[in-house]
N, C-alpha and C positions, 0 to 999 in steps of 0.2 A: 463457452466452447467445450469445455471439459466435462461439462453434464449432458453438451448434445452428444458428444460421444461416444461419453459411457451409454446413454439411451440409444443407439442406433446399433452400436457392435452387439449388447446383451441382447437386443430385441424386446426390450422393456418397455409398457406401455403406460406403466403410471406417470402418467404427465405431474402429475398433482404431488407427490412423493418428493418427485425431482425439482420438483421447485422450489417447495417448500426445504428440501435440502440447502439448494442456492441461497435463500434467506439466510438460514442457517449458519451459513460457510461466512456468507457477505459481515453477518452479525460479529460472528467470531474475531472478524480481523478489525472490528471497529474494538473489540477486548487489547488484541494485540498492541493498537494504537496507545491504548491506557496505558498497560501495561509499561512500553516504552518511555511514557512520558513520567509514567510512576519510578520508572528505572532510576533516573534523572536526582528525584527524590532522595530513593534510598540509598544511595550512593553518598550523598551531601550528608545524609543521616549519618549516616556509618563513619566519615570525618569529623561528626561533630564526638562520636562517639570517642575515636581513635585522640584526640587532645584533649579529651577530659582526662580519660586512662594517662596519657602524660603527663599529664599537671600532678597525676599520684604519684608518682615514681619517686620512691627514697631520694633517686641521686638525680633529681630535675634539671636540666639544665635550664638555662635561660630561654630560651627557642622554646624547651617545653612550659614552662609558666606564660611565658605571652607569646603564643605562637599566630601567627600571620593566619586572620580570619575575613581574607578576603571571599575563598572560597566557602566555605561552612555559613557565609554571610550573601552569598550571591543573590542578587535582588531578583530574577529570572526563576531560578529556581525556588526559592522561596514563596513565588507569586505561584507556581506551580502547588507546592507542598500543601498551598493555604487554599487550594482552588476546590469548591463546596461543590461544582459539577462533579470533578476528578474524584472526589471524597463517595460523594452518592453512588456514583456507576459504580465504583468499587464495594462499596458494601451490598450494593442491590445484586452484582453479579459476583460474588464470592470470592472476587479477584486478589487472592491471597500470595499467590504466587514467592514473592521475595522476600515474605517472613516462611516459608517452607524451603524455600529452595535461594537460600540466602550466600549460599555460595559463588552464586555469579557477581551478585554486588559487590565481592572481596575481588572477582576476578580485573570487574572494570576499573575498581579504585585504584588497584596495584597499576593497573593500564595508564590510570591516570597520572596516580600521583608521581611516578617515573619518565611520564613526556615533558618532552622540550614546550609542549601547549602549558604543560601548567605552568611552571615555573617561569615561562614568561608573561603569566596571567598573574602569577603572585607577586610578579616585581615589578609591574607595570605599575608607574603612577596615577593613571587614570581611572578615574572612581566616577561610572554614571551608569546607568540602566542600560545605554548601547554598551558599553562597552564588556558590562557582563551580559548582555545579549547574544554578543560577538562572538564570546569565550563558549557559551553554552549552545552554539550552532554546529561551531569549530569540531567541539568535543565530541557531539552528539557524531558529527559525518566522519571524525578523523577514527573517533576508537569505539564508539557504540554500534554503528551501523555496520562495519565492516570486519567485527567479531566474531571470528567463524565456532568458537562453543557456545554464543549465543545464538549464533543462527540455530546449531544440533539442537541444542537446546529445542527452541521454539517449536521444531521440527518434529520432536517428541511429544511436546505438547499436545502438537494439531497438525496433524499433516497438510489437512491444506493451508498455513499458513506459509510451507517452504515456497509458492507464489504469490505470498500476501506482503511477503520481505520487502521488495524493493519499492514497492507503490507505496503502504506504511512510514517507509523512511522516509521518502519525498514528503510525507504528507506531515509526519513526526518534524523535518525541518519545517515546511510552510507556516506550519500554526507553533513553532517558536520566534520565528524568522517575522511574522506578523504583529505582536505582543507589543503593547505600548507599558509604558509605567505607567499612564493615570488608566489604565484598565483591569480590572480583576483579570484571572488567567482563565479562560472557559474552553471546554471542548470542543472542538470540532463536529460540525455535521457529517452524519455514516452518508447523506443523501444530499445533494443542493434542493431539491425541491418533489414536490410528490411525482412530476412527470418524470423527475429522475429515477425515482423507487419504483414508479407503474413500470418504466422501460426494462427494466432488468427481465420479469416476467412476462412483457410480450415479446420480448425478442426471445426468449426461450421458445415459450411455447407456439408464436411462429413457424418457429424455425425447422420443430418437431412438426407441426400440425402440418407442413408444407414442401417436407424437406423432398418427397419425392415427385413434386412438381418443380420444385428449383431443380431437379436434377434433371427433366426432360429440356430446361429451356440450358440447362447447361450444358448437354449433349446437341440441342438443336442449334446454339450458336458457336461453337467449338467443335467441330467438324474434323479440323485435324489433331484434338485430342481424346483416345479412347479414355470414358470416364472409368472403367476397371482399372483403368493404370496409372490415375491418379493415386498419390499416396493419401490416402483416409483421413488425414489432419487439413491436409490443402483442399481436399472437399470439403470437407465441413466448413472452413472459412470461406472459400468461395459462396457454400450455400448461406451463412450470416450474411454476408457482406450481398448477394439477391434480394435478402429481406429485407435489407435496411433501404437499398435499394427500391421495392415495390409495396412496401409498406410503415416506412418512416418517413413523412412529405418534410419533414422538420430540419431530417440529416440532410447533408450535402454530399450527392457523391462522391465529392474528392477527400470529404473526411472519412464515410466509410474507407476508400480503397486506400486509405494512408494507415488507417489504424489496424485494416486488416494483413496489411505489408510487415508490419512493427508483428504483430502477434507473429505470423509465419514464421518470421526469422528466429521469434524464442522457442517456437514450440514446435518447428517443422525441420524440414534440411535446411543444407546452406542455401540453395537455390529457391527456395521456396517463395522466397520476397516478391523474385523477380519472376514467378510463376503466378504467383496468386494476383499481381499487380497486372499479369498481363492479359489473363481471364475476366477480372473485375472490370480493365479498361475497356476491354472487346463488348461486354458484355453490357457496361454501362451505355454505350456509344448504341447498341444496336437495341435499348430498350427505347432507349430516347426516339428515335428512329418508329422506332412502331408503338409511339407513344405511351408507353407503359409505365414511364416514369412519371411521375406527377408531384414538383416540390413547389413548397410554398413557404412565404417566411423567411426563417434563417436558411431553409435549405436550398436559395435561390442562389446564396454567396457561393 
């Protein structure tokens, strides 16, 4: 959405540029992904650090010589730290991030070690892989995800990851929330399968190679909306949502016009939902109609 865009208001014509761009961006937020779960890591790191430094202290108390190594021992993150996918991405892409900018790991642990989450994790009897499973789902949604100098952070990083944030997190719970104990801990797929990787690219360059014929059938079947006074974001998604329409037999209309309802509302007015949902319906209704839709497959559901 954001590349057709930018290629429509600049009047930029490298298709090929722009896509490769999109790679680009998509790649980045699979980094982001590591990174989050690397978080996890250095965090646990950094507590295993903060009780050795205790156990020095001239005048130790007892707390500090045997101090409660539930968490510094968590079976979850552990399987994370030791995880040879996690390890390689990271040295292949230079993902150094939290030994340079290693202040945020002080920021979360202090997060941490101060919630009502940990200390009833510490003094919880219950010792099993769910149950530090639990703890590190809990953690990850109650204080890593919704860390607003983690987000600025990020945001510095890579600007387009201030849209990668919320999809990332979903996905950062998923693949902790999934993790059994008799499995190593591996990464996540950036793609489910190649038709998933091909589709990002045709629906781009569709959408561009055709956008000023989606605009005549959206002028010829919306009669009573001038397409100039449409706001430029609800065009654009109405014209994705014709493509997927007249040239995904796979999708199902009602998933197009649902996912392009969900985008409007983040990235348009308030109204937008209930605009774009009503153009996509008219418009779905009147392809079918003059047979232009043609699904097969899944996109019969």
């Amino acid at each position: 959405m954001q590349s057709v865009y930018a290629m429509i208001k600049s009047y930029d014509d490298d298709v090929l540029k722009e896509e490769k761009f999109i790679k680009h961006s998509i790649k980045r937020m699979f980094d982001l992904y590591v990174l989050l779960l690397d978080l996890l890591v250095e965090v646990q790191k950094l507590a295993v650090e903060k009780q050795e430094i205790s156990k020095k202290k001239y005048l130790a108390t007892k707390e500090d010589l045997s101090p409660n190594r539930k968490f510094v021992e968590n079976k979850l993150i552990k399987k994370i730290a030791e995880s040879s996918s996690l390890t390689l991405y990271k040295e292949s892409q230079n993902l150094d991030n939290w030994s340079k900018d290693d202040e945020y790991i002080k920021i979360i642990w202090d997060l941490l070690q101060n919630s009502d989450l940990f200390s009833e994790y510490l003094n919880s009897s219950e010792d099993s892989f769910n149950s530090d499973k639990d703890f590190v789902v809990a953690f990850f949604k109650e204080i890593i995800a919704p860390n607003v100098k983690l987000a600025d952070y990020f945001e510095g990083e890579n600007i387009t990851w201030v849209d990668d944030i919320p999809f990332v997190n979903t996905w950062v719970v998923r693949s902790l929330s999934k993790q059994k104990s008799s499995n190593a801990f591996k990464l996540g797929s950036l793609y489910k399968n190649q038709d998933d990787q091909d589709f990002v690219s045709d629906l781009f360059k569709k959408v561009i190679l055709n956008h000023h014929s989606f605009e005549n059938d959206i002028k010829i079947h919306t009669p009573n909306w001038e397409t100039d006074r449409i706001a430029d974001m609800d065009m654009i998604l109405i014209k994705m949502g014709v493509c997927e329409f007249l040239n995904f037999p796979f999708i199902p209309t009602k998933v197009s016009i649902n996912e392009y309802i969900e985008i409007a509302k983040d990235y348009s007015s308030d109204k937008s939902g209930y605009f774009v949902n009503g153009v996509l319906d008219k418009l779905s209704r009147e392809f079918l109609k003059d047979k232009k839709i043609v699904k097969v497959g899944r996109g019969l559901l």
